[in-house]
C-alpha positions, 0 to 999 in steps of 0.5 A: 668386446664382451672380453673388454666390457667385462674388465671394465665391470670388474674395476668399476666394482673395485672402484665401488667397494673401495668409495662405499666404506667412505661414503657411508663411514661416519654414520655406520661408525656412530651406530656401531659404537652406540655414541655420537661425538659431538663437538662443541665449544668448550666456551660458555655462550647462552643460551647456546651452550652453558650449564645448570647447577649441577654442572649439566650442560645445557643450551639450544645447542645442546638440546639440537645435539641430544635430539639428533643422538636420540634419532639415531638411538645411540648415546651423546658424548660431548667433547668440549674443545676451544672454538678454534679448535673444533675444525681441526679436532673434526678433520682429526676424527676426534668428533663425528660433528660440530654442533656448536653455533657453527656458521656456515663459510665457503672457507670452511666448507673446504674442509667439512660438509655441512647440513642444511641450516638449522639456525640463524643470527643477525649481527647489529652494531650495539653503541654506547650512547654515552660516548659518541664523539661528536664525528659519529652522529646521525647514524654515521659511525664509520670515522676517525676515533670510533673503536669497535669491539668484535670477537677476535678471529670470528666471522664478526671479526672478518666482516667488521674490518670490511664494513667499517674502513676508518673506525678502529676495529678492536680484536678481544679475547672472549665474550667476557672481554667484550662486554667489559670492554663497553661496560668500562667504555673502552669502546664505543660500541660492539657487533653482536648478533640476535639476541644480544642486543635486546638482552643489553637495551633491556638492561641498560634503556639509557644507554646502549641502542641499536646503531644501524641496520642488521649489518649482515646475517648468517646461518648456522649448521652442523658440520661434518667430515667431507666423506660423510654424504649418507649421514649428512643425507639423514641430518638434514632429513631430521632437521626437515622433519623437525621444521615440520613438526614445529619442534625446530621453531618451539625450542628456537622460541623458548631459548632466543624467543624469553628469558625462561631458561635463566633460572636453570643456570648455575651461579657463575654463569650468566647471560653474556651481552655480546658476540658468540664466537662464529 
């Protein structure tokens, strides 16, 4: 028995070596290369991720991302890549984590682990009230004819086409395409999450408004590989701590709460009135 318990042992040992390198991988690998690769959208979408005058990027993203290098004292490196691509160049080790406005999904947690949520935006319906036909008044705008402008392949996307069965659910390319498409009035309205549509009524008091309750809500985290439980562990420590402290709360304030950031913003990038790809 002594003989069979031993054997045991020895491959649960095996076993044990064979788990830990994967267990402990990603976060040994960032403070041994002295770097964190960080994935982010190369799109630019303030005041999540954008840049000053000097190119420099810059945004509430940005600086979650830094801070969370400084922690670890090791240098950020940002590898920007299209929104789409940033699940793929993860699973690819191209990144060590996604820090990039990521909502958090069922679907994607197949592949990724994600921390505890950092952010959290509320998606409302933002209408043109210069060309509501007459079916959609009174707060009814799921009818025949209404078109609604959502980011293509987004979360936004999925969750209108669910919400609203007989208005025509427009799919666009980008930001910019969205908020020209209710500029030129080639839709009657867009989804968009907080704080777009206090930018757009700011802008434009008599003519965009809020049509309806926040239709959903969602939470944004960082996303890492699935065999990356310590350093996933360390994350949400930090993101813990730093609700605590109030440093969470205090940049949250400064980049969603005012406009202060505006002016550090280079000449051709400008506050977009609309979704950010989720």
């Amino acid at each position: 028995m002594k003989v069979i318990f031993g054997g045991i042992m020895g491959i649960l040992a095996w076993v044990a070596v064979l788990i830990l390198p994967a267990y402990a991988g990603t976060m040994d690998d960032v403070i041994n290369r002295g770097s964190l690769r960080i994935g982010i959208a190369q799109e630019s979408f303030m005041p999540w991720i954008g840049r000053d005058p000097s190119g420099a990027l810059l945004g509430y993203e940005i600086d979650v991302a830094t801070d969370l290098a400084r922690v670890l004292s090791v240098e950020p490196k940002f590898v920007e890549v299209p929104y789409a691509e940033l699940q793929t160049r993860l699973s690819n080790g191209d990144v060590d984590v996604i820090v990039s406005g990521y909502t958090v999904t069922a679907n994607r947690a197949r592949s990724a682990l994600f921390s505890k949520p950092y952010g959290n935006a509320e998606f409302w319906l933002v209408v043109d009230t210069k060309t509501l036909p007459d079916s959609a008044k009174d707060g009814n705008y799921d009818v025949e004819g209404y078109k609604v402008g959502v980011m293509a392949g987004t979360v936004s996307e999925e969750l209108a086409r669910g919400m609203f069965l007989k208005s025509t659910i427009v799919p666009l390319q980008d930001d910019t395409a969205v908020r020209d498409a209710l500029d030129k009035a080639e839709v009657n309205a867009v989804v968009a999450p907080t704080p777009y549509p206090t930018y757009m009524m700011l802008r434009h008091p008599d003519r965009f408004a809020i049509g309806s309750d926040a239709l959903f809500s969602t939470a944004q985290a960082i996303a890492v590989r699935p065999d990356s439980l310590r350093f996933i562990n360390f994350i949400d420590a930090w993101i813990t701590e730093n609700e605590m402290n109030g440093r969470k709360q205090q940049a949250q304030d400064y980049w969603f709460g005012s406009l202060d950031w505006e002016s550090r913003l280079s000449g051709d990038v400008a506050v977009t009135d609309e979704a950010k790809p989720q």
